[in-house]
N, C-alpha and C positions, 0 to 999 in steps of 0.2 A: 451301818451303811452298806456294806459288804453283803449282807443276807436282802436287802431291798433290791443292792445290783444283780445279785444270783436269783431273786424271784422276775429283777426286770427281764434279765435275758431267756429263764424260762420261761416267762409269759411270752417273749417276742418269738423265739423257738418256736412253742406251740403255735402262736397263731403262724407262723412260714410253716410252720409242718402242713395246718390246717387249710391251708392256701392252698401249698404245694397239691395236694389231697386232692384239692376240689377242682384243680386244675388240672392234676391228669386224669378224671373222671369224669371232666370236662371234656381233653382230647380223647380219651377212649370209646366216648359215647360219639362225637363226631367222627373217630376213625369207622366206627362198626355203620354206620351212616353211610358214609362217603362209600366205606366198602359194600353196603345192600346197594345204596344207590347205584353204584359201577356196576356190579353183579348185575342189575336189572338191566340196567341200559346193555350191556353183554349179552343178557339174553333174550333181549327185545330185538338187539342187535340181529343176533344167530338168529331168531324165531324168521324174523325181514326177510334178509339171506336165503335160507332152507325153502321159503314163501317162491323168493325173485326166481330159486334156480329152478323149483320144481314148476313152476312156469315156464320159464324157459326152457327145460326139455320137454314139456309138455308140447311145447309150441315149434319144436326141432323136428319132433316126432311126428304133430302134423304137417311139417316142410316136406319133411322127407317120404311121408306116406304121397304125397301130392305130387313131388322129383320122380318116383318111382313111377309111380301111375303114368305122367309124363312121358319120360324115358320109356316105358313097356309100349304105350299106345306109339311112340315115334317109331321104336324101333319095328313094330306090326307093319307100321305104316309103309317103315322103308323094304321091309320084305316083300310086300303085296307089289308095290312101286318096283322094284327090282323083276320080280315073277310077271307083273305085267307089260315092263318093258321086253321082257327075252320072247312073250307072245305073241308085242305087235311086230317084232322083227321077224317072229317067223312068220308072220301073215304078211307081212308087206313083201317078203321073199316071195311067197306063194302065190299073192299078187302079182308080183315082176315075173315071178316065171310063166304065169297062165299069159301076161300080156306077151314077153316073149315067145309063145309058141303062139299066140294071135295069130300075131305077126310073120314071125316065119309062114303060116298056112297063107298069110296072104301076098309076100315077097319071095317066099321058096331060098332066100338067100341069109344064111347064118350071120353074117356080117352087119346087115341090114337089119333083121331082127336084134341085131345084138346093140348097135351102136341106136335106134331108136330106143328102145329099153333102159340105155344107159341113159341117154340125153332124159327121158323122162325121168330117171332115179334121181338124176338130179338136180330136176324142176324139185320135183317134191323135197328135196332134200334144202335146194334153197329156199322155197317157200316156208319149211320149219324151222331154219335157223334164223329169218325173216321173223315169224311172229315170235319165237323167241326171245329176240334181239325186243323187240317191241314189248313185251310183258316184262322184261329187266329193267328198261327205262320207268 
């Protein structure tokens, strides 16, 4: 009886050994699984990623070639605009002054050239702050 209970528990033995066995070759085959699986998604992950960013500077670098070009053409612009202003101020000087001495040949009087000259600086001078005012609206 003894030798049938010592064959029963090694048979039962084996087969949990044989279980056991096929059960962590079981999990080890789903871990290496799960692990390629993860791995892939990781690097399809990264692969995305590396894709979105070198896009995205790609797409920086046409911003910014485009902001520069901008920026260089504004700032040409405000130079020429700057240069052209300090021109018409000396031809409107040039102006004022040919009409003041007009005038002087034709009043002989300083005062009188001086104070029509002025009066007319400042027609012109309200007349431009006038369309001004109007081209802001």
């Amino acid at each position: 009886m003894f030798a049938s209970l010592a064959r029963f528990v090694v048979s039962v033995s084996d087969f949990v050994e044989v279980q056991a066995s096929r059960a962590m070759t079981a999990v080890d085959a789903r871990g290496r699984e799960l692990k390629n699986t993860t791995q892939e998604s990781l690097d399809a992950l990264q692969s995305s990623l590396a894709r979105q960013g070198e896009t995205a500077r790609l797409k920086l670098r046409e911003e910014g070639v485009a902001l520069r070009k901008g920026v260089w053409n504004t700032v040409f612009a405000v130079t020429w605009l700057t240069v052209a202003a300090v021109l018409v101020l000396l031809g409107l000087s040039v102006v004022f002054v040919g009409v003041y001495l007009g005038i002087y040949e034709l009043v002989h009087y300083h005062w009188a050239a001086a104070l029509i000259t002025g009066a007319l600086t400042l027609a012109v001078a309200g007349v431009l702050i006038w369309i001004s005012r109007k081209l802001a609206d």
